[in-house]
C-alpha atoms as an extended CHARMM CRD file, in Angstrom:
* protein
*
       267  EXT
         1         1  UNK       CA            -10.9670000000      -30.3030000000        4.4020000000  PROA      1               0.0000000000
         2         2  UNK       CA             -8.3860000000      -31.1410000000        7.5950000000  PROA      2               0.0000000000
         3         3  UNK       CA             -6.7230000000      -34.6680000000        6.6100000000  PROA      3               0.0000000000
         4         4  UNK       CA             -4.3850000000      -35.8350000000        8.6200000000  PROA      4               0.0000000000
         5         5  UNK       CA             -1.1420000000      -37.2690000000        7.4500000000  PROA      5               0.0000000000
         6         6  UNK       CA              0.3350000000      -40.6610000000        9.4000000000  PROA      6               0.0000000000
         7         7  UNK       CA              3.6510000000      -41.2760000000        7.4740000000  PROA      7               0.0000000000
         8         8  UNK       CA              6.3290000000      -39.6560000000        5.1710000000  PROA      8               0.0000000000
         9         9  UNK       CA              5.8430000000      -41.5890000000        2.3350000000  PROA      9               0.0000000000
        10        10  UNK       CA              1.7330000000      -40.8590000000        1.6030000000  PROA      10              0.0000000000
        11        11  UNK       CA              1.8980000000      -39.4080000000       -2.1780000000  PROA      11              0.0000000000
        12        12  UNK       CA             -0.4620000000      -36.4510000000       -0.9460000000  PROA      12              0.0000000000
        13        13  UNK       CA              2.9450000000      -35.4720000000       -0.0170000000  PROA      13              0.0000000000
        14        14  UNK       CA              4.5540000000      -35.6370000000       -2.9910000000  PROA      14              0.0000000000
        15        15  UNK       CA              4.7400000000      -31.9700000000       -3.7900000000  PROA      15              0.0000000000
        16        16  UNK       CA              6.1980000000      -30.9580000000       -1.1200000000  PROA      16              0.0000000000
        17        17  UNK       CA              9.2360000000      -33.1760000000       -1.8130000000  PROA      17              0.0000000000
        18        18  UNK       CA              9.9900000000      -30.6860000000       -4.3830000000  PROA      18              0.0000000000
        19        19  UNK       CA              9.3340000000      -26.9750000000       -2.4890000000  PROA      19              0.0000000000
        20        20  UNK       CA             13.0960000000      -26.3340000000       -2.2100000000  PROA      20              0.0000000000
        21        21  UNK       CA             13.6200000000      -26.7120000000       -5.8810000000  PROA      21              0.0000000000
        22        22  UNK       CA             12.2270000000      -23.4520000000       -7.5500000000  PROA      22              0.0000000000
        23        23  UNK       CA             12.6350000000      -24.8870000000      -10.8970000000  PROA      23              0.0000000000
        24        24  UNK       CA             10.5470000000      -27.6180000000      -10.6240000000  PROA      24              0.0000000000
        25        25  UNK       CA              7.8070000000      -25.5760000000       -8.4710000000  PROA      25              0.0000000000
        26        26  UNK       CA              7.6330000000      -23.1010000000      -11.2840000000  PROA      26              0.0000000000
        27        27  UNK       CA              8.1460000000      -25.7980000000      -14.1210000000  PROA      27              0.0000000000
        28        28  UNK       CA              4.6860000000      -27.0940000000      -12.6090000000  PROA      28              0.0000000000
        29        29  UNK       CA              2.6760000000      -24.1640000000      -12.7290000000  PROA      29              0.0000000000
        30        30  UNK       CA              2.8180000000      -23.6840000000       -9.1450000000  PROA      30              0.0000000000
        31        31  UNK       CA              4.4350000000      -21.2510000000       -6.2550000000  PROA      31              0.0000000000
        32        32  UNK       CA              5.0160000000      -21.5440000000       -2.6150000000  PROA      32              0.0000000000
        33        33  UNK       CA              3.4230000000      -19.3920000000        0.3010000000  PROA      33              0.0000000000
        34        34  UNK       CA              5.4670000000      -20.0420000000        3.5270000000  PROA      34              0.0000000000
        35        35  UNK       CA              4.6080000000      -19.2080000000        6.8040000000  PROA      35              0.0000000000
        36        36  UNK       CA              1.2650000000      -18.5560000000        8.9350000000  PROA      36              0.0000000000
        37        37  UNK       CA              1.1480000000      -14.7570000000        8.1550000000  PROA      37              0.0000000000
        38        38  UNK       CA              1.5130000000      -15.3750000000        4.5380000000  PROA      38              0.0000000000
        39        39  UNK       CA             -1.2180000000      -17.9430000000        4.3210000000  PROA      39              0.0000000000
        40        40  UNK       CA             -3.5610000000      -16.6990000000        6.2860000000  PROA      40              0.0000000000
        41        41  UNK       CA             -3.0800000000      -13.3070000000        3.8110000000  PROA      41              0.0000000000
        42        42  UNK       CA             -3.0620000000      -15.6340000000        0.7890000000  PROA      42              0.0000000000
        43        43  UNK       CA             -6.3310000000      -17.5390000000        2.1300000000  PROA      43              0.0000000000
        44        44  UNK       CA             -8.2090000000      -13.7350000000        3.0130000000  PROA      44              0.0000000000
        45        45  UNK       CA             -7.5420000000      -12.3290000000       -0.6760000000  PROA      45              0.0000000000
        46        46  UNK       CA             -9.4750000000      -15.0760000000       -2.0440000000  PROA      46              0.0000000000
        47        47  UNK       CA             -8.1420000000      -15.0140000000       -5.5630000000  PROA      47              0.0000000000
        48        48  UNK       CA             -5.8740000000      -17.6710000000       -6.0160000000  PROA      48              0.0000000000
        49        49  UNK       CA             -6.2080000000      -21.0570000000       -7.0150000000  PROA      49              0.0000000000
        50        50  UNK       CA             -4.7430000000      -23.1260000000       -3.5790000000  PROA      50              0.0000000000
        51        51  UNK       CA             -3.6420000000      -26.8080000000       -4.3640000000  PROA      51              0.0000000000
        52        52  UNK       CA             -2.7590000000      -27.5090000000       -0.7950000000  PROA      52              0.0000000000
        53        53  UNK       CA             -1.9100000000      -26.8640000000        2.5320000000  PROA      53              0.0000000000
        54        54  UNK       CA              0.7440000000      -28.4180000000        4.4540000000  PROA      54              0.0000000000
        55        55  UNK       CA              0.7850000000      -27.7180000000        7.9340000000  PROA      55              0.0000000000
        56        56  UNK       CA              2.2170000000      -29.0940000000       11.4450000000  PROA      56              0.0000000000
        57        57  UNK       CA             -0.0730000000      -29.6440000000       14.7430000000  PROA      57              0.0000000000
        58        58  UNK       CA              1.3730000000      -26.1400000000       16.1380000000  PROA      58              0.0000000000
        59        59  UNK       CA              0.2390000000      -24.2950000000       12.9690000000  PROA      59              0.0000000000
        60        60  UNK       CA             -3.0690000000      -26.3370000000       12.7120000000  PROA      60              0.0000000000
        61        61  UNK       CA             -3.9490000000      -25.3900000000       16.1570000000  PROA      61              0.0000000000
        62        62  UNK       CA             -2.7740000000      -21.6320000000       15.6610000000  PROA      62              0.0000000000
        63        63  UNK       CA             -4.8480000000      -21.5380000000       12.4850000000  PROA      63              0.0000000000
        64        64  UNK       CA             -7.6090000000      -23.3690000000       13.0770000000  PROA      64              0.0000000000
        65        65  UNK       CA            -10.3970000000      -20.6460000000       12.5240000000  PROA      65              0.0000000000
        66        66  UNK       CA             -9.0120000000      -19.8590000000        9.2110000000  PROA      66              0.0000000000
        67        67  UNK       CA             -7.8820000000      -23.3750000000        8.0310000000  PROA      67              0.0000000000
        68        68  UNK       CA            -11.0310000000      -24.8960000000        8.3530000000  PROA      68              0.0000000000
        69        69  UNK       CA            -12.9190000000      -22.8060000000        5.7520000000  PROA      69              0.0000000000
        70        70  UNK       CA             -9.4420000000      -23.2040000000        3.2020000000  PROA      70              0.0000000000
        71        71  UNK       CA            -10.7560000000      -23.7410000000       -0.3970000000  PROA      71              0.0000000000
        72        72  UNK       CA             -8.3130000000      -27.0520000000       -0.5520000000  PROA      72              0.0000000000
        73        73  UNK       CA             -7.2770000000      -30.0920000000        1.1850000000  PROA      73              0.0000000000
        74        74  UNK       CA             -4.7230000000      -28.7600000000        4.4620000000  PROA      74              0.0000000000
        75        75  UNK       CA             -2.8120000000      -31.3700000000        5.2780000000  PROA      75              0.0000000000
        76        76  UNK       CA             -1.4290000000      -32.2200000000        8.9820000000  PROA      76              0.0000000000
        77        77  UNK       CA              1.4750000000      -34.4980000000       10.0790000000  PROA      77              0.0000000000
        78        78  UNK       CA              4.2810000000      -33.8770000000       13.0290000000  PROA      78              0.0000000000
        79        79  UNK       CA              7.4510000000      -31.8550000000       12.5750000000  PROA      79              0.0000000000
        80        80  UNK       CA              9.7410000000      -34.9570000000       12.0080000000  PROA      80              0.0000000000
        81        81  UNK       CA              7.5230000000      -35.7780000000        9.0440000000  PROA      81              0.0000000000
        82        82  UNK       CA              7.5580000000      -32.2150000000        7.7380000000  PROA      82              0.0000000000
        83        83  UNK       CA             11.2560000000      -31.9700000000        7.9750000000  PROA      83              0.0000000000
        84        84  UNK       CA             11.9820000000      -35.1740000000        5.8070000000  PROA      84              0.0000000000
        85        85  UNK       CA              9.6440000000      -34.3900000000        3.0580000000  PROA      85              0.0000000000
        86        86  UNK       CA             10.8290000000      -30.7690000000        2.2590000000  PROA      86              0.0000000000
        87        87  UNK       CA             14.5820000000      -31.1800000000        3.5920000000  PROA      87              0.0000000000
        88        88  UNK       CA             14.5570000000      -28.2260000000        5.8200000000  PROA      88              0.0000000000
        89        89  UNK       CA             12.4240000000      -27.1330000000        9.2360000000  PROA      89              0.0000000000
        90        90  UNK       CA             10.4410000000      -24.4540000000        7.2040000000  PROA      90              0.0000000000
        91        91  UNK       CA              8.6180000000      -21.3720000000        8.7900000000  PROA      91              0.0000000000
        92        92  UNK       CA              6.7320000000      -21.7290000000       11.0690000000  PROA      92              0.0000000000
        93        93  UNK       CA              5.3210000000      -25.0930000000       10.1880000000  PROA      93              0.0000000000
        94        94  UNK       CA              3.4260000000      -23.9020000000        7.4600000000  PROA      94              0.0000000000
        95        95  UNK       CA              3.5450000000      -24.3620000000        3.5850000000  PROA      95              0.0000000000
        96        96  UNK       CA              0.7270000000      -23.7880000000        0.6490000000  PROA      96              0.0000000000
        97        97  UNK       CA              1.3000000000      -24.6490000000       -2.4920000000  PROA      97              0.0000000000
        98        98  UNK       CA             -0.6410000000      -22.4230000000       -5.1900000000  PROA      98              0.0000000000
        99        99  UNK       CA             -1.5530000000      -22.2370000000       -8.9140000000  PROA      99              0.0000000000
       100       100  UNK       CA              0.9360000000      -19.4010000000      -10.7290000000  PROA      100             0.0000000000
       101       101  UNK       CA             -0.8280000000      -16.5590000000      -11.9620000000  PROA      101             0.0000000000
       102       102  UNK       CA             -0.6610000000      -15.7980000000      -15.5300000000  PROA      102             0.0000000000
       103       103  UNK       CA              2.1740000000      -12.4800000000      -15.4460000000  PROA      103             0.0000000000
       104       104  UNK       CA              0.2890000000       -8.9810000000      -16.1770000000  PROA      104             0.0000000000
       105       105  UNK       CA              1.4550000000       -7.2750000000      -19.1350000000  PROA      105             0.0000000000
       106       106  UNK       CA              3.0240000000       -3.9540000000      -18.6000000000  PROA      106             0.0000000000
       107       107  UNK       CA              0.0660000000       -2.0170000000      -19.8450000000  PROA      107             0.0000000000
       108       108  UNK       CA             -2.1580000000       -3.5000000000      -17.0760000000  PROA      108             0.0000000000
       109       109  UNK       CA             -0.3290000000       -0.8410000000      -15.3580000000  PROA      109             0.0000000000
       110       110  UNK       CA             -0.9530000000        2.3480000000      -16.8780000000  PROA      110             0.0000000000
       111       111  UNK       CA             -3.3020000000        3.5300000000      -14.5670000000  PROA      111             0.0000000000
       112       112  UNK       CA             -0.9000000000        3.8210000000      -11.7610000000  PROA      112             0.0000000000
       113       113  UNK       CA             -0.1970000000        6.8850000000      -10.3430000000  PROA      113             0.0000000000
       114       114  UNK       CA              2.9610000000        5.8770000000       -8.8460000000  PROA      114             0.0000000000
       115       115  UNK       CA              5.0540000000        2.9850000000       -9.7600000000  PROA      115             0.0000000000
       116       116  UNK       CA              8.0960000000        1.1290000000       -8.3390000000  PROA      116             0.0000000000
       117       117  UNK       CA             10.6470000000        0.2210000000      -11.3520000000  PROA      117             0.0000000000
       118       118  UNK       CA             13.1290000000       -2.5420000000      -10.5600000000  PROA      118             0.0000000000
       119       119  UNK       CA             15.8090000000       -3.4250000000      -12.4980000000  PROA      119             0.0000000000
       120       120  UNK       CA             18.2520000000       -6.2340000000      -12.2870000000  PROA      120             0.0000000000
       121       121  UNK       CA             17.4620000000       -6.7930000000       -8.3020000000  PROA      121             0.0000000000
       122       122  UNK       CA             18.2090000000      -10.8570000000       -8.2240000000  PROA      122             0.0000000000
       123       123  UNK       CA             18.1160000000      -11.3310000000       -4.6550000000  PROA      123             0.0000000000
       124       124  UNK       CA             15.0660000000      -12.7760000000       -3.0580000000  PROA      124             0.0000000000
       125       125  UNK       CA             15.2430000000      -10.6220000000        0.1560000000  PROA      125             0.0000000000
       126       126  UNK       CA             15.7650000000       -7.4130000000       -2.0530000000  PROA      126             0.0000000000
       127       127  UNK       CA             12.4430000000       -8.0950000000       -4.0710000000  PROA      127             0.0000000000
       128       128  UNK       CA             10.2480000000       -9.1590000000       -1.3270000000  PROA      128             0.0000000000
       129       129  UNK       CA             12.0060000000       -6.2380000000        0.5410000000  PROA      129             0.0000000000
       130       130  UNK       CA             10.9950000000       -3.7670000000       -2.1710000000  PROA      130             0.0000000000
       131       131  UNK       CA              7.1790000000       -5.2340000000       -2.6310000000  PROA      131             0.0000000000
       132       132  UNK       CA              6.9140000000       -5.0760000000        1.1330000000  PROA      132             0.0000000000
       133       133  UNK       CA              7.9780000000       -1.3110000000        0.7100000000  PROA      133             0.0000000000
       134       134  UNK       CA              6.3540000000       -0.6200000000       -1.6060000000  PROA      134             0.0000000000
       135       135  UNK       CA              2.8030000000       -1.5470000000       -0.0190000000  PROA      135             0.0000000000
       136       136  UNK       CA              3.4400000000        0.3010000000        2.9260000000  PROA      136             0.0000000000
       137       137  UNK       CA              3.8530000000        3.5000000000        0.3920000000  PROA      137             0.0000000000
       138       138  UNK       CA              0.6020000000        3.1980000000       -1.2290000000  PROA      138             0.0000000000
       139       139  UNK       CA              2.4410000000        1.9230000000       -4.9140000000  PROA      139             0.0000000000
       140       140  UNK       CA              0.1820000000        0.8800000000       -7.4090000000  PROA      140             0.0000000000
       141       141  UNK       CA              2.1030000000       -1.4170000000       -9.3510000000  PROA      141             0.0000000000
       142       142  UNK       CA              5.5320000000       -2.6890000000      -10.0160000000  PROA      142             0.0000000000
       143       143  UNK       CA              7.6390000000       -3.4050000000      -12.9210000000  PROA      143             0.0000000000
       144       144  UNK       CA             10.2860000000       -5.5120000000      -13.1390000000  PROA      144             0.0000000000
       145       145  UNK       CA             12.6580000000       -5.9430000000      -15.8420000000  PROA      145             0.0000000000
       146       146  UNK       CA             14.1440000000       -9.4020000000      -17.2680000000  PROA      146             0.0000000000
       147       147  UNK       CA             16.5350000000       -9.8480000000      -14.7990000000  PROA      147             0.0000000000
       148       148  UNK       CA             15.3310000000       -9.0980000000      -11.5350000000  PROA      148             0.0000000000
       149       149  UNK       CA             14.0080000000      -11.8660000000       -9.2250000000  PROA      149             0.0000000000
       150       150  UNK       CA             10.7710000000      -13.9390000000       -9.4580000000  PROA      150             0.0000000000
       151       151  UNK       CA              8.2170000000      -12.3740000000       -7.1710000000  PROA      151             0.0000000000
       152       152  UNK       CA              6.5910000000      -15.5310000000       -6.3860000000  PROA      152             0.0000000000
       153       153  UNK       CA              9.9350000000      -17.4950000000       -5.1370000000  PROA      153             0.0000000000
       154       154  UNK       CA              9.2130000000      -18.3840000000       -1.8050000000  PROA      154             0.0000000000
       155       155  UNK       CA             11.9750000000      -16.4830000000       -0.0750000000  PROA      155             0.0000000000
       156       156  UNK       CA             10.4970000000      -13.4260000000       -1.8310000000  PROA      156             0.0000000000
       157       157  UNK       CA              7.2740000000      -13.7570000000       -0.9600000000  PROA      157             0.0000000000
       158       158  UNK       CA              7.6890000000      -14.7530000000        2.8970000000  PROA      158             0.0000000000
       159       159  UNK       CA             10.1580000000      -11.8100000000        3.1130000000  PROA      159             0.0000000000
       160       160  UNK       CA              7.3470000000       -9.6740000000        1.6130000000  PROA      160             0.0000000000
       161       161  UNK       CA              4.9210000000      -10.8030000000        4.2410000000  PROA      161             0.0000000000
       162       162  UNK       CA              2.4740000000      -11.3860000000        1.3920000000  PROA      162             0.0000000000
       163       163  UNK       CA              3.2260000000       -8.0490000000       -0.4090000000  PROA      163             0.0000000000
       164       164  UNK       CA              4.2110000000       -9.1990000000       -3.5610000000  PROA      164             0.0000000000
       165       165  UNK       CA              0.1720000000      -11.2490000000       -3.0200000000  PROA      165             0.0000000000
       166       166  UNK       CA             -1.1180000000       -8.0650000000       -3.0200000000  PROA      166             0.0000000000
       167       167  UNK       CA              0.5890000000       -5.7740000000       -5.2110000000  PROA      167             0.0000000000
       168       168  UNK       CA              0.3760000000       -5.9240000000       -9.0280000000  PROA      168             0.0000000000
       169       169  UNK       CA              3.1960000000       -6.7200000000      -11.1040000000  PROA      169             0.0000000000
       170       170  UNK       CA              4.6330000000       -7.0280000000      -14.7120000000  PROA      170             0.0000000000
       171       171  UNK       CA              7.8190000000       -8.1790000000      -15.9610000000  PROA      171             0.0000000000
       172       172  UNK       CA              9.2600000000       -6.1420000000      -19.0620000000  PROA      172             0.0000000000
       173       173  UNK       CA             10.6700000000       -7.9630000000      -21.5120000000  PROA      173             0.0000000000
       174       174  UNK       CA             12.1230000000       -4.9180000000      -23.4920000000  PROA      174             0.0000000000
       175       175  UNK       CA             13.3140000000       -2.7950000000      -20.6080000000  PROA      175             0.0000000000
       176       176  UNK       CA             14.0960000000        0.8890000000      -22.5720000000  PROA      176             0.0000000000
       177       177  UNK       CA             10.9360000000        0.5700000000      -24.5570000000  PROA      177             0.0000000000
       178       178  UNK       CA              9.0450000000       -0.2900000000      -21.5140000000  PROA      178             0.0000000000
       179       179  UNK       CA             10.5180000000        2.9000000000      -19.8920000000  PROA      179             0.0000000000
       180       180  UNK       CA              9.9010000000        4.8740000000      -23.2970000000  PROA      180             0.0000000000
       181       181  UNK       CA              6.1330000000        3.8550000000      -23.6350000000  PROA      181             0.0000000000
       182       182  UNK       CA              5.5030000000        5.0160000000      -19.6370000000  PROA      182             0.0000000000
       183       183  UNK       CA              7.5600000000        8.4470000000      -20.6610000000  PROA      183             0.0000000000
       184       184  UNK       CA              4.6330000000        8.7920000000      -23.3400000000  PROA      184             0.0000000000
       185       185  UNK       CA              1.8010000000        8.1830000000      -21.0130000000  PROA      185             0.0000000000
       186       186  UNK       CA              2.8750000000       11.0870000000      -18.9770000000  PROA      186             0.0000000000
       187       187  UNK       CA              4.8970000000        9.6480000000      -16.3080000000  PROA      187             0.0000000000
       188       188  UNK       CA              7.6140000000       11.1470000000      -15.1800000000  PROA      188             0.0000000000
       189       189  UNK       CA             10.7240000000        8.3050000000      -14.6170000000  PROA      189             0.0000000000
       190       190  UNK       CA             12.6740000000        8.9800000000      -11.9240000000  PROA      190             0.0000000000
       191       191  UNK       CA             16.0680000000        7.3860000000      -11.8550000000  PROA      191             0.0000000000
       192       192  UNK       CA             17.3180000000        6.4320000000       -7.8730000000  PROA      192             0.0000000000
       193       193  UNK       CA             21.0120000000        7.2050000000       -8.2370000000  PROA      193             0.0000000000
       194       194  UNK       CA             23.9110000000        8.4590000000       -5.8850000000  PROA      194             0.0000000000
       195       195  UNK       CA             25.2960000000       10.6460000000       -7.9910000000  PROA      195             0.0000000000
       196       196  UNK       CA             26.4680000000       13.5760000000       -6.7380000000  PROA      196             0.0000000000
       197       197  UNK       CA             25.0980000000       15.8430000000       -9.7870000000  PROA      197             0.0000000000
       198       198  UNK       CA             21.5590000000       14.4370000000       -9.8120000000  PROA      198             0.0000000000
       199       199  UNK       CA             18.8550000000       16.4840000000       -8.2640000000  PROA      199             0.0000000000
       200       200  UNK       CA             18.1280000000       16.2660000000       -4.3530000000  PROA      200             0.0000000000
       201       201  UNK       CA             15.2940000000       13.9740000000       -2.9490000000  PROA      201             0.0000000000
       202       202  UNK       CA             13.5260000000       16.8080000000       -1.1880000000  PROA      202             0.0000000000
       203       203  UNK       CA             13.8780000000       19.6400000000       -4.2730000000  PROA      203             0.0000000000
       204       204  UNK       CA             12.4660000000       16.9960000000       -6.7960000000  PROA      204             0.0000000000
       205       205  UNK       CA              9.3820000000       16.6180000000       -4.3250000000  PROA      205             0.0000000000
       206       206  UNK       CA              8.6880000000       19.5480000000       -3.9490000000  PROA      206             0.0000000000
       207       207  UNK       CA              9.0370000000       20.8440000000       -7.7420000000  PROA      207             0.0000000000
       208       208  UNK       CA              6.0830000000       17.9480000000       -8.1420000000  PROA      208             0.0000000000
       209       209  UNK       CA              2.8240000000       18.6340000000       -8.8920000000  PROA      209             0.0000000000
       210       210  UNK       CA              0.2470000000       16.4470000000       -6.7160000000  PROA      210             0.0000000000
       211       211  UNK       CA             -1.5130000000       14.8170000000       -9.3450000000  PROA      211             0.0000000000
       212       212  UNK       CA              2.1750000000       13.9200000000      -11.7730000000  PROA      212             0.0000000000
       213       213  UNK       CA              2.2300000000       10.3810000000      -12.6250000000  PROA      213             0.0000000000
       214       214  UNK       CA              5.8160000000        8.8120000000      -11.1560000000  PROA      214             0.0000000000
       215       215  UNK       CA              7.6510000000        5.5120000000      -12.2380000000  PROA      215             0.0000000000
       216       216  UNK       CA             10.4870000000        5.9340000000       -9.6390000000  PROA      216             0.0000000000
       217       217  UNK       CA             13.1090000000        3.2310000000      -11.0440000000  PROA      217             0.0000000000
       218       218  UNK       CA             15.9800000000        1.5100000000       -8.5850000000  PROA      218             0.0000000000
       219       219  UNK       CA             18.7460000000       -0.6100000000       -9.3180000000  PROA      219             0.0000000000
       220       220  UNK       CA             21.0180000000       -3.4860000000       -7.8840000000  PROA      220             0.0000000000
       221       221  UNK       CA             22.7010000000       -2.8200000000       -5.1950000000  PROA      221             0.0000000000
       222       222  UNK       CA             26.8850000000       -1.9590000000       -6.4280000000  PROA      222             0.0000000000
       223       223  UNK       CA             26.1140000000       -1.1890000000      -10.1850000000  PROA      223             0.0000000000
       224       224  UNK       CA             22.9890000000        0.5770000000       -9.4190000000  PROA      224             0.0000000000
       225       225  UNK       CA             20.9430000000        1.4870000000      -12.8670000000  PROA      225             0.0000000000
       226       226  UNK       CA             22.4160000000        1.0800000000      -16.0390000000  PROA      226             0.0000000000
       227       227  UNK       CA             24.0810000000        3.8140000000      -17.7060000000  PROA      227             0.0000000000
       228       228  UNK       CA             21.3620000000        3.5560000000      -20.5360000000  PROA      228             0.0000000000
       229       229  UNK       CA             18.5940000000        3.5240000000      -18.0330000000  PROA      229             0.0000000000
       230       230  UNK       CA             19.2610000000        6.6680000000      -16.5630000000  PROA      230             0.0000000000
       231       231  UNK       CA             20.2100000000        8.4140000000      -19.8580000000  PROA      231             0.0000000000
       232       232  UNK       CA             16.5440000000        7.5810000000      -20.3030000000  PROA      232             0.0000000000
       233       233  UNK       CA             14.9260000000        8.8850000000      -17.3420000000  PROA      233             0.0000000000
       234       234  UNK       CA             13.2510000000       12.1390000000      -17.1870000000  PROA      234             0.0000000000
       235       235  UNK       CA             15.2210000000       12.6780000000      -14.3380000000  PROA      235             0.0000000000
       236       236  UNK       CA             18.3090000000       11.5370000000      -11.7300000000  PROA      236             0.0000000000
       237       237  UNK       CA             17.4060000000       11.5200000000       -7.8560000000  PROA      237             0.0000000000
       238       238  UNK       CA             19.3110000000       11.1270000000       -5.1430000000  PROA      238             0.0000000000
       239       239  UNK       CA             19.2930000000       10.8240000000       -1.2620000000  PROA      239             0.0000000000
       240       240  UNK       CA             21.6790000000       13.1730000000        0.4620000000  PROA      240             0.0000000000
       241       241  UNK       CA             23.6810000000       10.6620000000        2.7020000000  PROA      241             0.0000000000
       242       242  UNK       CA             26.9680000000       11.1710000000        5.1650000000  PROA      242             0.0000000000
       243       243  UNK       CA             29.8680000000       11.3960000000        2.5650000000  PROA      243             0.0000000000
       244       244  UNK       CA             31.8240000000        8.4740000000        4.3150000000  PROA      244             0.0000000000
       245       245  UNK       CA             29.0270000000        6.2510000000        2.9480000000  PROA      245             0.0000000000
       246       246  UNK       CA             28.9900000000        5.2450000000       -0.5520000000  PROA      246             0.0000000000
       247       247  UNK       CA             25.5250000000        3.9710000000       -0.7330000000  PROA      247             0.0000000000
       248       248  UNK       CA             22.0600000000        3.0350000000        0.9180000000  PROA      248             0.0000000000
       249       249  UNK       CA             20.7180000000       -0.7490000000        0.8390000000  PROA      249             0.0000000000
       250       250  UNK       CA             18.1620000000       -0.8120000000       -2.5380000000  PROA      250             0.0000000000
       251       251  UNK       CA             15.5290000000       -1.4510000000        0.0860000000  PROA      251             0.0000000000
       252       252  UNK       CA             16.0320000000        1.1360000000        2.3580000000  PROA      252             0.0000000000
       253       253  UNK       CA             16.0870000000        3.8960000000       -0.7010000000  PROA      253             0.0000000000
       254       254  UNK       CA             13.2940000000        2.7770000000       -2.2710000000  PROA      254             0.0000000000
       255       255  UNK       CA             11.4590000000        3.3720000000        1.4680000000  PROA      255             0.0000000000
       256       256  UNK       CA             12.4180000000        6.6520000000        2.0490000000  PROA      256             0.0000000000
       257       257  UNK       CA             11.9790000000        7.6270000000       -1.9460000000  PROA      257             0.0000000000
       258       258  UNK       CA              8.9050000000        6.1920000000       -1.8290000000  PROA      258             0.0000000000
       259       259  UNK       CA              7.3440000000        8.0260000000        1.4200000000  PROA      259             0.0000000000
       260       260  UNK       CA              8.9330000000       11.5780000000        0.1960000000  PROA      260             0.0000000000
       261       261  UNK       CA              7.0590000000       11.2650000000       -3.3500000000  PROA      261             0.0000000000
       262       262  UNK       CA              4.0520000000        9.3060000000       -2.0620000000  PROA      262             0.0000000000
       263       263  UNK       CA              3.0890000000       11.6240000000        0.3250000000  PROA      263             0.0000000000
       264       264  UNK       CA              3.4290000000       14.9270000000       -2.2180000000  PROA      264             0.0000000000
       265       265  UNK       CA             -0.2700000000       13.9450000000       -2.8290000000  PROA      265             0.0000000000
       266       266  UNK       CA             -1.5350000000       14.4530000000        0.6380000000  PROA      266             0.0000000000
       267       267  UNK       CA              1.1310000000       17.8010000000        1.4190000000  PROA      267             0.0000000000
């Protein structure tokens, strides 16, 4: 149902005072989808619960088609009213706010045939980054340990374009036993490193047979994996780069890891 919105202070607007704060949005059960790509994705997967939409004319007009059929209240005002409820001009005039799933546990995942591991990546462009990736690589899940970002934070998901929507996800509590209990159900972990003694991108592909189940594992960017983490690991990988460059961003390693062992299926 369109309603339209007249002044700043109507409490159907209360939520959105809070959008910026990801403390309270998560305290309340809830997560934000930003931007018209995002919610119109969010809106086509049918399988959330939407609270509301917030939108401005612009978006209303651009959106119309889908908008009209949302499964909750989208709510119009002008850009000066959007601007002093949420405290910032966000994308693309354009805001949902949605009922948090409840978090998959990490054996709603074993039957993946390739996984994305990520461990201690905190920064909200990094994790939507690596969800993003990881859809465009045919992943079929993604684990996460304690420390890495929250893949519903609304910088992460925008900077996803919906990925993180999409993809499933657990968070593991206990990271080595997580890693352990994949080991036994015949994956292979594969530890993204720069080491110069671990085993070449392209020679670990090929040595793979088409149907091996992968958890390929990256770290944060400067400390990479921990030391423990790759002691675990079936095996260290890494991507031959120009010696006067220490490193690749987490993002861009995961990509081209990613396409080099996803496509060993269809070689």
């Amino acid at each position: 149902m369109i309603q339209w919105i007249a002044a700043a202070d109507d409490p159907r607007l209360d939520p959105y005072r809070h959008v910026a704060d990801p403390q309270w949005i998560r305290g309340h059960g809830l997560f934000v989808a930003e931007g018209r790509l995002v919610v119109e994705r969010l809106l086509a997967l049918e399988r959330f619960s939407i609270q509301s939409i917030l939108v401005n004319r612009a978006a209303h007009a651009a959106l119309a088609g889908v908008l009209s059929s949302a499964p909750a209240a989208v709510l119009v005002c002008d850009d000066p009213t959007l601007e002093s409820i949420t405290g910032y001009n966000f994308h693309r005039g354009c805001l949902a706010l949605v009922s948090r799933p409840a978090e998959l546990p990490p054996e709603a995942l074993d039957d993946a045939g390739l996984l994305l591991g990520i461990e201690n990546v905190g920064n909200p462009d990094n994790v939507g980054g690596l969800f993003r990736t990881a859809a465009a690589f045919g992943v079929d899940g993604v684990l996460l340990d304690a420390r890495s970002g929250d893949p519903l934070y609304r910088k992460a998901v925008r900077t996803s374009m919906g990925s993180t929507l999409r993809i499933r996800y657990s968070r593991a509590a206990e990271w080595l036993p997580t890693l352990d209990r994949f080991r036994a159900r015949q994956f292979t972990v594969a530890a993204l490193t720069p080491a110069a003694a671990a085993v070449d991108l392209a020679d670990f592909a090929a040595g793979m047979g088409r149907q091996e189940r992968l958890l390929v594992l990256v770290g944060a960017e400067g400390a990479g994996l921990d030391a423990d983490t790759l002691a675990l690991a079936d095996v260290s990988v890494r991507i031959p780069i120009d010696s006067s460059i220490d490193s690749l961003n987490v993002v861009v390693a995961a990509g081209i890891a990613l396409y080099r062992l996803g496509s060993r299926t269809s070689a």
